[in-house]
N, C-alpha and C positions, 0 to 999 in steps of 0.2 A: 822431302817430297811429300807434299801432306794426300794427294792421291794416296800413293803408295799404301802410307802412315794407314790410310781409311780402307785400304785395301788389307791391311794386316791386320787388321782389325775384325776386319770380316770374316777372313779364314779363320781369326781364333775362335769366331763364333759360331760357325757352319762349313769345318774339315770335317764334317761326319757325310756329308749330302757324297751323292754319286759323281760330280762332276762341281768341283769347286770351283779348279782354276776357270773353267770354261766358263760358270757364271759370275766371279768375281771380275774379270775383264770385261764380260758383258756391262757388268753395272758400275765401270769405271770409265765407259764413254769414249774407251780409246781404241782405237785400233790393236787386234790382238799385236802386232810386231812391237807398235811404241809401248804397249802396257807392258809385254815381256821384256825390252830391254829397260825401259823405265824403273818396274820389279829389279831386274837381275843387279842395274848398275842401285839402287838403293838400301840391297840385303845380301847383295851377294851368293844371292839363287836364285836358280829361277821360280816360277812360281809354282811349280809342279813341284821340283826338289822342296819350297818352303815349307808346301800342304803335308811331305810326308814327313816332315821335321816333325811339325806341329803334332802331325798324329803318333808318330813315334814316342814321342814326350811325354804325351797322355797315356799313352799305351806303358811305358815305365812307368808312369807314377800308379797305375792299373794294376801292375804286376807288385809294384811294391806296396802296395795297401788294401787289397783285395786278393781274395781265395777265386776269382771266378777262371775258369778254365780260359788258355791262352786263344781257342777257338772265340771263345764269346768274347774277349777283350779285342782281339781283330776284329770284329763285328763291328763291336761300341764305337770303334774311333774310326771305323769307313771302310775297313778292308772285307769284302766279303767269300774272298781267295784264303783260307787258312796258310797256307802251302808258299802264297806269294807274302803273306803277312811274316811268317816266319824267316823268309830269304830277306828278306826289306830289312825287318827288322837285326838280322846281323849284319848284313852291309853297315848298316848305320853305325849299331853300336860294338859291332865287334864280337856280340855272342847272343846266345839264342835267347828267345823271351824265358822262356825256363831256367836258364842260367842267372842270367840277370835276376830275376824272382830269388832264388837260391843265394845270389850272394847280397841282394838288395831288398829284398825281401822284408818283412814285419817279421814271418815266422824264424830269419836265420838267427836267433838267439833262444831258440828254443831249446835246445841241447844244455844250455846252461842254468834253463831252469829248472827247481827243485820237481819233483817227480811222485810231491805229495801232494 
């Protein structure tokens, strides 16, 4: 579905804005109902669920390659709820951004480096 396709495309580019799905629909011309079953039957989410993939992702690879506090990484990638950024993102991946950081981390081989 190359809507779709053009639609996934966009989120990847502007999941940070305050309201993506709403404008991503807007600018696909379709009725929200056809755009959301359109989305769902193409990726197998809806499109609210794909926007928090997308942020999630970012927000991992955030924690894994960066020292910035997990407040400001929920910021970066759209969340401006700390509280709900943190529930979201266990839901998703099973444990908290701090953990993840911890086990995914840059720093978790730190322990095995020399101390000189």
């Amino acid at each position: 579905d190359t809507a779709i396709n053009a639609a996934q495309v966009w989120i990847a580019d502007n999941y940070v804005i305050e309201a993506p799905v709403r404008e991503v629909t807007e600018r696909s011309g379709m009725p929200p109902t056809t755009f959301n079953r359109r989305f769902k039957a193409a990726t197998g989410q809806t499109p609210q669920d794909y926007v928090h993939t997308v942020r999630i992702e970012e927000a991992k690879q955030l924690l894994e390659t960066s020292g910035a506090a997990v407040e400001v990484i929920g910021r970066d990638v759209g969340y401006e709820d700390p509280a709900s950024f943190r529930r979201l993102f266990k839901r998703k991946t099973g444990m908290t951004p701090t953990e993840h950081r911890r086990m995914f981390g840059s720093r978790r081989f730190d322990r095995y480096r020399s101390k000189h």
